[in-house]
C-alpha positions as CSV (number, residue, x, y, z in Angstrom):
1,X,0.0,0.0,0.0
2,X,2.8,2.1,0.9
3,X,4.6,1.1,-2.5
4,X,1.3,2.5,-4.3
5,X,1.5,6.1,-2.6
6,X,4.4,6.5,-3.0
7,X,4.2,5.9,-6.7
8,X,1.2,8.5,-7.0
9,X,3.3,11.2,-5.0
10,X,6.0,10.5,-7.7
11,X,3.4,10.3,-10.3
12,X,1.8,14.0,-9.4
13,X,4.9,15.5,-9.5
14,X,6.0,14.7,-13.0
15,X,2.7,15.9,-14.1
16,X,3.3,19.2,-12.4
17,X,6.8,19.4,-13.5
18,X,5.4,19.0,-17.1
19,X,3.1,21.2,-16.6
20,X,5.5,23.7,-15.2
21,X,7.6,23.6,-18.8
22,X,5.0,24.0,-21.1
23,X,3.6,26.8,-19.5
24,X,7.1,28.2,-19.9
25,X,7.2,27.4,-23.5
26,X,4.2,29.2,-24.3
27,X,5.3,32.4,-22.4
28,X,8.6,32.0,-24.4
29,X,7.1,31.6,-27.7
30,X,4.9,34.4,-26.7
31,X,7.6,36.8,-25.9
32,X,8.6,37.7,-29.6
33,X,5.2,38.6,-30.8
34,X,4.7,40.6,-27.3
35,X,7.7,42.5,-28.2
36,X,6.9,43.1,-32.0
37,X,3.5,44.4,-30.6
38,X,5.5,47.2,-28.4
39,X,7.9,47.7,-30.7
40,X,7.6,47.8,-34.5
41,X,11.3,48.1,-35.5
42,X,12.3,44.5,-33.8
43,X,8.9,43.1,-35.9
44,X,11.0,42.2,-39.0
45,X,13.8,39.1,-38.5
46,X,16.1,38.3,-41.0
47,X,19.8,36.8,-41.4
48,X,22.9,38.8,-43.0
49,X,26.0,38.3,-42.8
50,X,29.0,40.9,-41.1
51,X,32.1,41.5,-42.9
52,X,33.7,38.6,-42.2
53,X,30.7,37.0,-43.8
54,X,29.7,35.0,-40.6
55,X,25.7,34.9,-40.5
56,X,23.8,37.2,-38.1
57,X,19.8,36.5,-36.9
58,X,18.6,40.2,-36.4
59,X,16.8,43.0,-37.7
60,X,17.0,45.0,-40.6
61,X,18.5,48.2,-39.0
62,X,21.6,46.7,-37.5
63,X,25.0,47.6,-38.0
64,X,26.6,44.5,-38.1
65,X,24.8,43.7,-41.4
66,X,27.5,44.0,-44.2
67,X,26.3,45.7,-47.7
68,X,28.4,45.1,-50.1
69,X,29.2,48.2,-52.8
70,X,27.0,48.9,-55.3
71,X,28.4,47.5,-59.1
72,X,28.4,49.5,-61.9
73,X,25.0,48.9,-63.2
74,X,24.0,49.6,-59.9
75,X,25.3,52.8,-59.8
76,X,24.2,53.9,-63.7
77,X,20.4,53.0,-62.4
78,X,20.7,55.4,-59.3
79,X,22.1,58.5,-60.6
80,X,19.8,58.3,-63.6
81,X,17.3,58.0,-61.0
82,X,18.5,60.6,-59.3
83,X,18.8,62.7,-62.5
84,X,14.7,62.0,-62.9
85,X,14.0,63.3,-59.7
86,X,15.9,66.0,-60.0
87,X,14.4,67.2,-63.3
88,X,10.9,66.7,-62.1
89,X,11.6,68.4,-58.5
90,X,12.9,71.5,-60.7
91,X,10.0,71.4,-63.1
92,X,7.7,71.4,-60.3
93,X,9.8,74.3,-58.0
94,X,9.3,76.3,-61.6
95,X,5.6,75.6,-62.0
96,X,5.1,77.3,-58.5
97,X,7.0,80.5,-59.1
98,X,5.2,80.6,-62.4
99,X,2.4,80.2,-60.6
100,X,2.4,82.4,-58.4
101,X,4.1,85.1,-60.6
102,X,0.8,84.5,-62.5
103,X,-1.1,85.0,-59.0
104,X,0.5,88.8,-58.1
105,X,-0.3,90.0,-61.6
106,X,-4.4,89.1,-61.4
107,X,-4.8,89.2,-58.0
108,X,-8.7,88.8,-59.1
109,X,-10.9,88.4,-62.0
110,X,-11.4,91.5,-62.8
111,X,-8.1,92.8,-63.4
112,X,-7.1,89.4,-65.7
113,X,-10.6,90.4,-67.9
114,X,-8.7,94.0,-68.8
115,X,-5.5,92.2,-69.8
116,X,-7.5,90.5,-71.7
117,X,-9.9,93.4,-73.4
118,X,-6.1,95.4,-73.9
119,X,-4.6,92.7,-75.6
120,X,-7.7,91.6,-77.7
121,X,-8.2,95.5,-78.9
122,X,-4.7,96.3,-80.5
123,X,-5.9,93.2,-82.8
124,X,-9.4,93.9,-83.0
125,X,-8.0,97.8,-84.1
126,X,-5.8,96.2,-86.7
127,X,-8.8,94.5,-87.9
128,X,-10.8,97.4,-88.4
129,X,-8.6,99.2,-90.5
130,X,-7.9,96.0,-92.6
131,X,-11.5,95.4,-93.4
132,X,-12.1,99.3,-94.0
133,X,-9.3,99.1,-96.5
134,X,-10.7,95.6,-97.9
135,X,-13.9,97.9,-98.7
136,X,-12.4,100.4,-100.3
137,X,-10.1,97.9,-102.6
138,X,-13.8,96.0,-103.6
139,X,-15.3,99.3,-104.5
140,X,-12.3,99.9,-106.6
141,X,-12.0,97.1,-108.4
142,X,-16.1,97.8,-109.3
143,X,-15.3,100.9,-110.7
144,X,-12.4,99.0,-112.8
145,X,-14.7,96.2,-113.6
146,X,-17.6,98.7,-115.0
147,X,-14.8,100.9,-117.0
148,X,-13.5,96.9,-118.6
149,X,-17.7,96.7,-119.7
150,X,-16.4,98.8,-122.8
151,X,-14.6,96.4,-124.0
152,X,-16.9,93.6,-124.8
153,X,-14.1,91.7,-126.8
154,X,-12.1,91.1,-123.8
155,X,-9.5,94.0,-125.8
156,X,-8.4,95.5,-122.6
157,X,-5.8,98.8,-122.8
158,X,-2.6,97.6,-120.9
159,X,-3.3,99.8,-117.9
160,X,-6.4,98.5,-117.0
161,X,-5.4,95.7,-117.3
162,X,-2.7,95.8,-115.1
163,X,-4.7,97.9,-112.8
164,X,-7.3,95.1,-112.1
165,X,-4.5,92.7,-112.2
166,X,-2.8,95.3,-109.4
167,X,-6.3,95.4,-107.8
168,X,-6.7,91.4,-107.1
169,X,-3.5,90.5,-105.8
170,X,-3.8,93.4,-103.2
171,X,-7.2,92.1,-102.2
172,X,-5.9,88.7,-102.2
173,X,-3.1,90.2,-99.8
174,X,-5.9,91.7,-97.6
175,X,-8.0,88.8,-97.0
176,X,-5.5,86.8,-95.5
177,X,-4.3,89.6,-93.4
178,X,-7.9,89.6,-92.0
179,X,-7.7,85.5,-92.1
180,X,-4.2,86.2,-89.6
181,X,-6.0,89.0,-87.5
182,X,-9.0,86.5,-86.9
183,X,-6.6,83.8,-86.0
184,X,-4.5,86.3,-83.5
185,X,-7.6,86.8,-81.4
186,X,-8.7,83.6,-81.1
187,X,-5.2,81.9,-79.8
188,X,-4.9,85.6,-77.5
189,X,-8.6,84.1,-76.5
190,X,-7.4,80.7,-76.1
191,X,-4.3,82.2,-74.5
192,X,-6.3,83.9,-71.7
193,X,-9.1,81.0,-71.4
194,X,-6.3,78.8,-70.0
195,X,-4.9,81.7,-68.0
196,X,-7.9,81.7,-66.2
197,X,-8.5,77.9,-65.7
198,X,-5.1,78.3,-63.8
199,X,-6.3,81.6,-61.9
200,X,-9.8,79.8,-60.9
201,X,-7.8,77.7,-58.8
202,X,-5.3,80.0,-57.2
203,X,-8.0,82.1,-56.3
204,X,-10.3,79.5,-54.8
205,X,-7.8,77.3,-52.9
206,X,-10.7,74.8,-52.6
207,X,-11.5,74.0,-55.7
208,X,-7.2,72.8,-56.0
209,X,-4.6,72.7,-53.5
210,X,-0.7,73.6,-54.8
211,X,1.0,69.8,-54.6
212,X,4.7,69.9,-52.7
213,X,7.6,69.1,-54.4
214,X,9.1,65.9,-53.8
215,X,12.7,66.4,-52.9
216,X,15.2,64.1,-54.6
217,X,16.0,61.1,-52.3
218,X,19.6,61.2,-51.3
């Protein structure tokens, strides 16, 4: 009977004992993803290898870890990268002054519409005078068609001829210096239409925020 306790006693104590380590093994297991919780940096494990090109179990941000020099090709890919960057950081530090050089000179609508009704009247003044003179050059060459009506036979003297010959090419001349005054306006239109696409913006912050400019990476 004795014999049989004493086996139980032994019994109950390796259970316990077992007991004891697997509880330990859980709180060690647990440990790493308690610590990854708290801190983020330690959350990523990987092996690298030092200098002396032994392996290391750590994290990403530790010295030890040896990086080898970039190769030539390497190199090529970064600085061209670093030549993108730099191109569009500068395209983009110029878009803002532009901008904002664009900004101080229309403060506000009504001072861009002016620009716009100055620029648009020097051409629409050349215009005037062009199709006044366009008049005058069509009732001229009626008065040389109705003197040519005495000559049925086609019989013309030379300087008539050469007068109505005179006569069309400078009417031909003034038509498309109208056509080139009509075309003027319109791109000085378009020119001030996208001016003020811009200027909707810069004046209503709202309706489009500037963008930064990325920096180049080092």
């Amino acid at each position: 009977m004795k014999g049989e306790l004493e086996r139980a006693i032994d019994s109950g104590r390796a259970v316990a004992a077992a007991t004891t380590l697997i509880a330990a093994c859980a709180i060690a297991l647990s440990a790493p993803a308690v610590i990854a919780a708290t801190n983020p940096s330690s959350s990523k494990i990987l092996t690298c290898k030092d200098a002396q090109g032994n392996p290391i179990l750590t994290d990403p941000s530790d010295p030890r870890c040896y990086k080898p020099p970039p190769n030539e090709a390497e190199r090529a890919a970064t600085e061209e990268r670093r030549r993108r960057e730099l191109e569009a950081y500068n395209a983009c530090k110029a878009e803002q002054r532009s901008l904002q050089s664009l900004l101080n000179r229309y403060p506000n609508k009504e001072k861009h519409d002016a620009a716009r009704q100055a620029a648009l009247s020097q051409v629409e003044s050349a215009l005037r005078l062009s199709q006044r003179r366009l008049e005058q050059l069509q009732a001229e060459r009626k008065r040389l068609l109705d003197e040519a009506e005495f000559y049925p036979t086609g019989n013309l003297p030379p300087k008539l001829r050469r007068d109505l010959d005179a006569n069309s090419a400078v009417i031909e001349a003034q038509l498309q210096a109208i056509a080139n005054q009509k075309d003027e306006a319109a791109q000085k239109n378009a020119f001030y239409d996208y001016e003020l696409a811009k200027l909707k913006k810069l004046w209503d912050p709202a309706r489009g925020e500037r963008r930064a400019c990325a920096a180049p990476r080092d």
